[in-house]
C-alpha positions as CSV (number, residue, x, y, z in Angstrom):
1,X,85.5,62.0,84.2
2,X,88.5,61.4,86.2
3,X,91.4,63.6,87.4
4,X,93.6,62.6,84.6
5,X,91.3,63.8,81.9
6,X,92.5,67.6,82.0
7,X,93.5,69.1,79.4
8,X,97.8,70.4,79.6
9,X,98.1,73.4,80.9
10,X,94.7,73.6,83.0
11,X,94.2,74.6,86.2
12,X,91.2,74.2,88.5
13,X,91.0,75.7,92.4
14,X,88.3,74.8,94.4
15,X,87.5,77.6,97.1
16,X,86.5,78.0,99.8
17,X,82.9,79.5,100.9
18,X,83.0,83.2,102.2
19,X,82.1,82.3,105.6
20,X,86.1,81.2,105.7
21,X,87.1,85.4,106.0
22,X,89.8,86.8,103.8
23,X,92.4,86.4,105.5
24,X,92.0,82.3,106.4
25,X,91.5,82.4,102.5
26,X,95.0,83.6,101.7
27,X,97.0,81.7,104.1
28,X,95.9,78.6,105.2
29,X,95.0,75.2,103.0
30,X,91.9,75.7,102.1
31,X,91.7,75.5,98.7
32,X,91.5,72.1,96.9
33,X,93.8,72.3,93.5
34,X,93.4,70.7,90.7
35,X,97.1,70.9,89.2
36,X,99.3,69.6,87.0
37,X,102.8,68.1,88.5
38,X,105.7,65.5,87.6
39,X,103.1,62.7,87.9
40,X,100.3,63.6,86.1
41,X,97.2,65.9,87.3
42,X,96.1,65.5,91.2
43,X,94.1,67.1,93.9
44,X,95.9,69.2,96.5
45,X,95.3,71.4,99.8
46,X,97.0,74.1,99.9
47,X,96.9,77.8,100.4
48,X,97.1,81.0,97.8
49,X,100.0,82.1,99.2
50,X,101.9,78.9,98.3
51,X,100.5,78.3,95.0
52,X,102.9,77.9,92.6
53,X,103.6,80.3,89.3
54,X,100.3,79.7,87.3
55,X,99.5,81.8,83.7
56,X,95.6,81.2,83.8
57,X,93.3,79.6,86.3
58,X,89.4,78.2,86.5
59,X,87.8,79.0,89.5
60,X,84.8,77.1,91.3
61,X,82.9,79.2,94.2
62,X,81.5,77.0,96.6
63,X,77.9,76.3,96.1
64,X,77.3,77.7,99.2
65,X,78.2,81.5,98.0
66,X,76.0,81.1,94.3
67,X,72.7,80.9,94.3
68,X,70.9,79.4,91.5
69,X,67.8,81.2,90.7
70,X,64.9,81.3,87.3
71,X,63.6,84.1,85.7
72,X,61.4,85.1,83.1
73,X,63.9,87.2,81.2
74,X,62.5,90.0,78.3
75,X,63.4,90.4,75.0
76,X,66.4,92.5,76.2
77,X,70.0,92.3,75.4
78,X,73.2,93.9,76.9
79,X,73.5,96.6,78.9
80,X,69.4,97.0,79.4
81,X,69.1,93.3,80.7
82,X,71.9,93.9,82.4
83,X,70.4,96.4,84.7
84,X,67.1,94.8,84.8
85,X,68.7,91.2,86.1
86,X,68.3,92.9,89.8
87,X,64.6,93.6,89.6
88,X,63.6,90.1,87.7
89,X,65.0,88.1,91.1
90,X,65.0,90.7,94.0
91,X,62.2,89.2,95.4
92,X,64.2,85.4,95.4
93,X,66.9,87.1,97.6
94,X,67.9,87.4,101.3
95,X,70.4,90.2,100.9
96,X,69.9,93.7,98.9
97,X,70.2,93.1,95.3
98,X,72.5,96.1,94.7
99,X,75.2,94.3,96.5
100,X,75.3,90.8,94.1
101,X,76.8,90.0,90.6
102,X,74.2,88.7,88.3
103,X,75.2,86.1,85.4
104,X,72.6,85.2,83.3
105,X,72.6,81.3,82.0
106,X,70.9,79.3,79.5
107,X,67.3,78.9,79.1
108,X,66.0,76.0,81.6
109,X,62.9,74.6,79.5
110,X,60.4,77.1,80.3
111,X,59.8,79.8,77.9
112,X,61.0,83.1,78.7
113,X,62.5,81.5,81.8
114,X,66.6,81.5,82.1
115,X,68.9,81.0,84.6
116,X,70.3,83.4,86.4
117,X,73.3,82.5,88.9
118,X,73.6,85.4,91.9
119,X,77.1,85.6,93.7
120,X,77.7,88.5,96.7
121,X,79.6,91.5,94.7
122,X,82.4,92.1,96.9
123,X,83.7,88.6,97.6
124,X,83.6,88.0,93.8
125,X,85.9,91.3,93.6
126,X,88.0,90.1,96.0
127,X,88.5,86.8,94.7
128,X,89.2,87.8,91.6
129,X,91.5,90.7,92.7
130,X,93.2,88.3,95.0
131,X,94.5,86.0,91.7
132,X,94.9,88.8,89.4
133,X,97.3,91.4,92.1
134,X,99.6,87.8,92.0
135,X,99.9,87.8,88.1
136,X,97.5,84.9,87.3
137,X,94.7,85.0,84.9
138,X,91.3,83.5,86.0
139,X,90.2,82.4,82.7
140,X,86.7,81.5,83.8
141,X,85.3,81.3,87.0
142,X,81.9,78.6,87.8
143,X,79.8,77.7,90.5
144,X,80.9,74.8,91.9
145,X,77.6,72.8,92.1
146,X,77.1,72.9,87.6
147,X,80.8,71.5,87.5
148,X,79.9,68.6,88.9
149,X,79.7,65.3,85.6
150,X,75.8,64.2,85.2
151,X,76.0,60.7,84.7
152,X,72.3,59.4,84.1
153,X,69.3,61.1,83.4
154,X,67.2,61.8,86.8
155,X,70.7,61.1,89.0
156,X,72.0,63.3,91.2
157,X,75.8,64.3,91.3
158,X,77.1,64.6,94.7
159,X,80.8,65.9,96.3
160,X,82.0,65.9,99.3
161,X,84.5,68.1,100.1
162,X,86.9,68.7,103.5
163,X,84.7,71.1,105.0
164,X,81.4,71.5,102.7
165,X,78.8,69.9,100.3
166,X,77.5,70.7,96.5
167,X,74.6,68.8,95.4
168,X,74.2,69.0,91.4
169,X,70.5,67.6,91.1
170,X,69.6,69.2,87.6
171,X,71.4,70.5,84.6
172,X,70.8,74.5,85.5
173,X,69.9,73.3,89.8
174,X,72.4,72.7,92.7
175,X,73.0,73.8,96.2
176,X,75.2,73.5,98.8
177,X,75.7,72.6,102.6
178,X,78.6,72.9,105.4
179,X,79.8,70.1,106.9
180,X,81.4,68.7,110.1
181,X,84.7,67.2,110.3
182,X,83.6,64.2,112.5
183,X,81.5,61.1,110.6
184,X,78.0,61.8,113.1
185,X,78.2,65.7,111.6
186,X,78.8,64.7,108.1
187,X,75.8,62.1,108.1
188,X,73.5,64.8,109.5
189,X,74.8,67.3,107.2
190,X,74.4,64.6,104.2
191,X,71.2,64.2,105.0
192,X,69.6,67.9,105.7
193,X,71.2,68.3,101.5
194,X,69.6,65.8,100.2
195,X,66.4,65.9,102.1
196,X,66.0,69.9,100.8
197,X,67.1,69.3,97.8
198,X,63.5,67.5,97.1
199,X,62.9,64.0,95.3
200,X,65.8,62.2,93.2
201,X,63.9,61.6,90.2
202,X,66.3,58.5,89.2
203,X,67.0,57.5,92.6
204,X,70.0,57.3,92.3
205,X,73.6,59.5,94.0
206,X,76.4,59.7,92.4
207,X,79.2,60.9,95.3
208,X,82.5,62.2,94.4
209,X,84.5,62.6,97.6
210,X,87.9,64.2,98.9
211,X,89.2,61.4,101.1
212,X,87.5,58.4,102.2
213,X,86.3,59.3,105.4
214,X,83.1,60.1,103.7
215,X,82.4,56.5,102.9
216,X,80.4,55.6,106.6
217,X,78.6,58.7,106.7
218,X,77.3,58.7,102.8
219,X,76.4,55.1,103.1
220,X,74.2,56.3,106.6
221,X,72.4,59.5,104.8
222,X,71.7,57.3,101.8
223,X,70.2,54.4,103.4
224,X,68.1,57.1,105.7
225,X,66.5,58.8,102.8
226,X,66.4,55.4,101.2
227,X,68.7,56.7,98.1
228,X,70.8,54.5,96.1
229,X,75.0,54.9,95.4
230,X,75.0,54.4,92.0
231,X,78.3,52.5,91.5
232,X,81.1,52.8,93.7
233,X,82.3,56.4,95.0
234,X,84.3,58.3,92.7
235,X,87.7,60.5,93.7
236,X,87.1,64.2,93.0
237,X,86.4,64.5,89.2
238,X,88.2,67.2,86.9
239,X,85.3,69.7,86.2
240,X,82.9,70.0,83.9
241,X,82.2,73.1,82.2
242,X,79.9,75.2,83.6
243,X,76.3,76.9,81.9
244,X,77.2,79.9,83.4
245,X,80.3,81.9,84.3
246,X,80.4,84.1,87.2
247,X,82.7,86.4,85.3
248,X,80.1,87.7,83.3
249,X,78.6,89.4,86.0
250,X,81.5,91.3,86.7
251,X,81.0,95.2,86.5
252,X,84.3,96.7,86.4
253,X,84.6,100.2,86.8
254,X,87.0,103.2,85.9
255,X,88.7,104.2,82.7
256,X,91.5,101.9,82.9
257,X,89.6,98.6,83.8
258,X,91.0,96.9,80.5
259,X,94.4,96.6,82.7
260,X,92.8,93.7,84.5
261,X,92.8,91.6,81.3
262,X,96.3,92.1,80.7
263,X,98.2,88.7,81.2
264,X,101.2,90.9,83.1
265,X,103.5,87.8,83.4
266,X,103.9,87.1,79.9
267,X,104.9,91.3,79.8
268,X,107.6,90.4,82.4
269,X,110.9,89.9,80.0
270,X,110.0,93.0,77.4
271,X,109.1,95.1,80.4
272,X,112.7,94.1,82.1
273,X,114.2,94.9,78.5
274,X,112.6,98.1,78.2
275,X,113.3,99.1,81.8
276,X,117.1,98.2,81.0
277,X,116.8,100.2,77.8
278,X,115.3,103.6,79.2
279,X,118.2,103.3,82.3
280,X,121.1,103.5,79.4
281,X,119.4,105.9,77.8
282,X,119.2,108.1,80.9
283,X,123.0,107.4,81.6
284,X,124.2,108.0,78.1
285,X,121.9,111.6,78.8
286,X,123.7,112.3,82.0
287,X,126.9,111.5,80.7
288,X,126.5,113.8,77.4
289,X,125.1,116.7,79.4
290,X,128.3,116.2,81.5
291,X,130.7,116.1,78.7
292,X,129.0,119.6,77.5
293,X,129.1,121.4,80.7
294,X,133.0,120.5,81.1
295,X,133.5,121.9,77.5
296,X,131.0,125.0,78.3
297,X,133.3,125.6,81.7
298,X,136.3,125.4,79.8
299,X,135.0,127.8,77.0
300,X,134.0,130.0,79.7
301,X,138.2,130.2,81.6
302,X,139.8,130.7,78.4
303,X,137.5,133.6,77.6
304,X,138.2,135.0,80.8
305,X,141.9,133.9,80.8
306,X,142.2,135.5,77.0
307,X,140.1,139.0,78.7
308,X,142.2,139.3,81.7
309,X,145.2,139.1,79.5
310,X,144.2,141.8,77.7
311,X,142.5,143.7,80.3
312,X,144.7,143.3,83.7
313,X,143.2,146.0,85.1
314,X,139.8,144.4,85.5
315,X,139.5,143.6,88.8
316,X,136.0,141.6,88.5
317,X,135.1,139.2,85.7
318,X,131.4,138.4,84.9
319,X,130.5,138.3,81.6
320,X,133.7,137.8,79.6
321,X,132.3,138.8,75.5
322,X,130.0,141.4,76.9
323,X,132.9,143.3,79.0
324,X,135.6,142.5,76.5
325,X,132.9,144.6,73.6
326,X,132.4,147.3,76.5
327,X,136.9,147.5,76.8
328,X,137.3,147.6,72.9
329,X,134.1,150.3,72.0
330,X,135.9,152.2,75.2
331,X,139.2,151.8,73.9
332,X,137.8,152.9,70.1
333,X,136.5,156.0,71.6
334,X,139.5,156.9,73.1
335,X,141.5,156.7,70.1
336,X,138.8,158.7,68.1
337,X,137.2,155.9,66.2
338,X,133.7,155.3,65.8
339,X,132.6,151.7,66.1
340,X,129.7,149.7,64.5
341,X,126.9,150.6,67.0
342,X,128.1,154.5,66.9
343,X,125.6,157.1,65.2
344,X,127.1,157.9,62.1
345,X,128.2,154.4,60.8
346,X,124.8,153.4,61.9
347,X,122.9,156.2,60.0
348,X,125.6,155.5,57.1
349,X,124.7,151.8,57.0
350,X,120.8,152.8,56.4
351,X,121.6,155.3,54.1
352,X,123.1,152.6,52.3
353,X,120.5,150.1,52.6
354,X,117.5,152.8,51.2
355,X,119.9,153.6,48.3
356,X,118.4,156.0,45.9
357,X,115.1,157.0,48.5
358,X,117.5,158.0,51.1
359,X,117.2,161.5,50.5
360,X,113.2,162.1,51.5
361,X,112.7,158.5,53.5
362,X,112.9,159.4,57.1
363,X,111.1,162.2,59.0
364,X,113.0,162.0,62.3
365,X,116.0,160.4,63.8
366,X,116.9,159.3,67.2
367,X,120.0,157.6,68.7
368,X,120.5,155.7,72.3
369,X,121.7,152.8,74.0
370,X,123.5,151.6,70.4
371,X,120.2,151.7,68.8
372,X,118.6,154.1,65.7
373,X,114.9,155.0,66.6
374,X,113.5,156.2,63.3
375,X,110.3,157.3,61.5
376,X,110.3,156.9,58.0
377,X,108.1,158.9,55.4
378,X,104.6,156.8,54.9
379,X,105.7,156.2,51.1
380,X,108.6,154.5,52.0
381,X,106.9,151.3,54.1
382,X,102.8,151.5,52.9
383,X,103.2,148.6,51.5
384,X,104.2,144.7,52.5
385,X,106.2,144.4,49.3
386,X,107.8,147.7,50.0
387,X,108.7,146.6,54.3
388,X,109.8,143.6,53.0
389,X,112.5,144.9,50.6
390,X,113.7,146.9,53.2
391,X,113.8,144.2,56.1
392,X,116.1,142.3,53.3
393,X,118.1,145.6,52.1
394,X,119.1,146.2,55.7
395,X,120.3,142.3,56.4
396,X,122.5,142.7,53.7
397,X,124.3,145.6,55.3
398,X,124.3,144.1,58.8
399,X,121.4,145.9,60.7
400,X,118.5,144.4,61.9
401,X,115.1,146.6,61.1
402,X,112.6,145.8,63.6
403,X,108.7,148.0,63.3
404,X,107.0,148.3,66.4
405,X,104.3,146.7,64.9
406,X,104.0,144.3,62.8
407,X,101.2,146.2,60.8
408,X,101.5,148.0,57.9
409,X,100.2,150.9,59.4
410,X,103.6,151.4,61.9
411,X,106.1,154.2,60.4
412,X,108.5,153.7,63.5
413,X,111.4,151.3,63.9
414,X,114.5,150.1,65.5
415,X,118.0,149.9,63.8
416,X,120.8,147.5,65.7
417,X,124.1,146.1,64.6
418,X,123.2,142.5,63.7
């Protein structure tokens, strides 16, 4: 399969092993692009940093960083084989099982034996993390040794890359090797691969290569191992898709993990349009709340303006309609007339609003601050019906009855001016 057979729209990176460091990883060319550009699909070095805008992306870890392993898998499923994945290949691993991703593959021939693919934990994360954080969606995400085309039975699939090797010698077994930048290294490194990776069953190498500085040194390791190139080599194919995904051993955790999966690029325009909505919606706020503060201001001098024409002699203004009710009840008083909060209009009002009962309906009156403290007769309010008829007789005259409980039980109330 050649680099022209991608599919529009697809996009496949090539990393670099961990051994590179996180930083190197960022922002210098290590990673070999597949992309697509004005003249078709093409290989590329380049850096993350100075990738362009991508909406989804297929990852290959070096072989280097995934170890391909087989187990004898139980009849589990989910989140139980999950959890037992560690256990089933601890004892295939150099480092401490709780710090890898598992991702368990098809079966390999076997029965009860699968395969599992084992990738350190935290590089995964950060990987991962490192696409995501720049709005791009890794879609899938395979070692690189299973992408490699199989092209005869027995064959092995070989590519050589700038710095590194992945060896593809069955359909669920690879590996991978560093490699030297001058041709005596490369030779030496082609030939430690291929001599671990055990016997070529067809004989036969397939070698897909970056540049063609490989050429002397795969011709050398070849004819040292007495392997044959089977054709001509190839320019780096587009991948083949994996057995296994490294995704699926991805253990996110948190509440709000489902945020990762959100393609936020594609939320960039309604987000901006939303944004834009709430900030006129906050101005038009503002802008209201202004126009009622001038017209409460305004309310609030010609109250005062209207009292201190009335009143000169007020020397201090503070509450315009409470003062100018204090003046007029004052001035009332002096002229001898009773006002609307006095004791005998207020006793007269309730007189009226008991009606025929008035005579025998209270046992004692009191009268302060503006206000009729009463006690009425235990016939008058025993029942709801009765405290309700009241309540609405005394609305009607323009007090307001209020019991000092709300129970049924409570003889004592309040009488105000509404």
């Amino acid at each position: 399969m050649t680099a022209t057979n991608i599919r529009k729209g697809e996009s496949f990176i090539w990393l670099p092993p961990r051994s590179v460091g996180e930083r190197a990883f960022a922002t210098e060319p290590l990673l070999v692009a597949l992309l697509l550009g004005p003249d078709g699909a093409g290989y590329q070095r380049i850096s993350l940093d100075a990738l362009p805008a991508l909406n989804s992306v297929t990852l290959l870890f070096d072989a280097r960083d995934v170890a391909l392993l087989r187990a004898k898998v139980p009849p589990l499923s989910g989140a139980k084989l999950r959890s037992a994945l560690p256990n089933l290949v601890e004892d295939q691993l150099l480092q401490d099982a709780s710090s890898c991703a598992f991702a368990l593959g098809p079966p390999t021939g076997s029965e009860g034996e699968r395969l599992v693919a084992v990738i350190d934990r935290n590089w995964l994360e950060f990987v991962l993390g490192a696409f995501e954080r720049r709005g791009v969606k890794v879609q899938a995400a395979w070692p690189a040794q299973l992408a490699l085309p199989m092209t005869g039975k027995g064959n092995w699939s070989l590519l050589c890359l700038p710095d590194g090797l992945a060896l593809r010698s069955d359909t669920a077994a690879g590996l991978g090797w560093p490699a030297a930048e001058d041709a005596q290294g490369r030779q030496e490194a082609l030939i430690s691969l291929l001599a671990s990776a055990g016997k070529c069953a067809g004989g036969k190498v397939v070698v897909f290569a970056h540049d063609d500085d490989w050429h002397e040194p795969i011709e050398g390791a070849l004819a040292a191992l007495e392997l044959t190139l089977d054709g001509n080599m190839h320019r780096m194919p587009a991948p083949q898709p994996a057995a296994v995904d490294l995704l699926a051993g991805r253990t996110r955790r948190g509440a709000f993990s489902w945020l990762h999966d959100i393609n936020w690029r594609a939320w960039r325009w309604p987000g901006a349009l939303a944004a834009a909505a709430l900030a006129v919606w906050l101005v038009g706020l503002n802008v209201h709340w202004a126009q009622l503060a001038q017209e409460r201001d305004e309310l609030r001098g010609a109250l005062e303006t209207s009292f201190r024409r009335t009143f000169p002699e007020a020397k201090v203004v503070v509450d315009p309609v409470l003062q100018m009710e204090r003046e007029v009840a004052a001035l009332r008083t002096r002229s001898g007339q009773s006002g609307p909060g006095d004791f005998v209009p207020l006793l007269a009002r309730l007189g009226q609003a008991l009606g025929a009962q008035s005579l025998d309906a209270l046992e004692s009156v009191d009268y302060r601050d503006g206000a009729l403290r009463v006690k009425f007769r235990a016939a008058v309010v025993q029942t709801r019906a009765a405290r309700d008829s009241l309540l609405e007789a005394c609305r009607r005259v323009g007090l307001r009855l209020e019991f000092d409980q709300p129970r049924e039980s409570s003889l004592a109330a309040a009488v105000k001016v509404m």
